[in-house]
C-alpha positions in Angstrom: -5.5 -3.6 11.7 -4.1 -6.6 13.0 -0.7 -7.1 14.6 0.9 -8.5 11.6 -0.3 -5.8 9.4 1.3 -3.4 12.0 4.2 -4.5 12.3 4.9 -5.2 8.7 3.7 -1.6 8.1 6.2 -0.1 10.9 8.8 -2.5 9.3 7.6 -1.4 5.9 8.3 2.4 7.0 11.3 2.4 8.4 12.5 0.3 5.5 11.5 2.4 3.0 12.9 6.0 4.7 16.3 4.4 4.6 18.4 5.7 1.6 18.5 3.3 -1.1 22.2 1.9 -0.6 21.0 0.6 2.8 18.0 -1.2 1.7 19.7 -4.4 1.7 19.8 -7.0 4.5 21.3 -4.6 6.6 18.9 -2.1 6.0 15.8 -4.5 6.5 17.9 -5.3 10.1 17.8 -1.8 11.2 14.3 -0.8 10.0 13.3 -4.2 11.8 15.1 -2.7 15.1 13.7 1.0 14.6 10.5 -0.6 14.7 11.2 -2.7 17.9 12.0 0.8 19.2 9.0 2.5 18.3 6.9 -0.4 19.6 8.7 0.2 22.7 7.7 3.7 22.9 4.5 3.3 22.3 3.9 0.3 25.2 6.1 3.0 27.5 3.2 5.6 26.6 0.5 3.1 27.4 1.7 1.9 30.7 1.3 5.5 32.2 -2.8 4.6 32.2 -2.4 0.6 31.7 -6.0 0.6 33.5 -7.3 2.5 30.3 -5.3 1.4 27.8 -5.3 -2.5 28.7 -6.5 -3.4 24.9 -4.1 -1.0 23.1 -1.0 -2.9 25.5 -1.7 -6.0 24.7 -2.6 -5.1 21.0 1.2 -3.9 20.7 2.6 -6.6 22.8 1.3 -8.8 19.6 2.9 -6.3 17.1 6.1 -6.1 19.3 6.1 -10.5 19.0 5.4 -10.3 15.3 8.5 -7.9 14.5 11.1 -10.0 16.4 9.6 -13.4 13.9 9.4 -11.3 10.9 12.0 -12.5 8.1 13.1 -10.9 5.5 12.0 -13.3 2.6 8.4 -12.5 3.7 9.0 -9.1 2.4 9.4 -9.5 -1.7 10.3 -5.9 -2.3 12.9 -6.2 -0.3 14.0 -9.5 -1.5 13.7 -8.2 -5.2 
C-alpha cells in the first residue's frame, strides 16, 4: 500500500466512525487529526527498534506528510 492509500484509508476511518452530524468539514478536520495521531503512535512504536524497523519509519513518515496535504475536495463522499 502506498502512503497515499494509507493515509486516505486512516483518514477514510476515522471519518467514517464519526456519527453522521459530524461528518461535515468539521468532522473531516478531526478524522484528519485522529489520523495524525495514530500516525504518531505508530512512528513512537517504531523508534523503540528504529535499527529494525528503518523501512516501516520512513514508510509512515510519508503517510504522516500525505495526511497534513490531504484536502477535503479530494474526498467526494465527503464533499457529496
Amino acid at each position: 500500500m502506498t502512503p497515499k492509500e494509507k493515509a486516505d484509508e486512516l483518514i477514510e476511518k476515522m471519518f467514517s466512525n464519526m456519527p453522521k452530524y459530524l461528518q461535515g468539514k468539521i468532522g473531516w478536520e478531526t478524522a484528519k487529526q485522529c489520523a495524525l495521531i495514530c500516525v504518531d503512535d505508530t512512528l513512537e512504536a517504531l523508534e523503540h527498534n528504529h535499527w529494525q524497523n528503518k523501512d516501516w519509519i520512513n514508510h509512515y513518515k510519508e503517510v504522516k506528510q500525505e495526511i497534513e496535504k490531504a484536502d477535503i475536495s479530494n474526498y467526494m463522499r465527503i464533499s457529496e
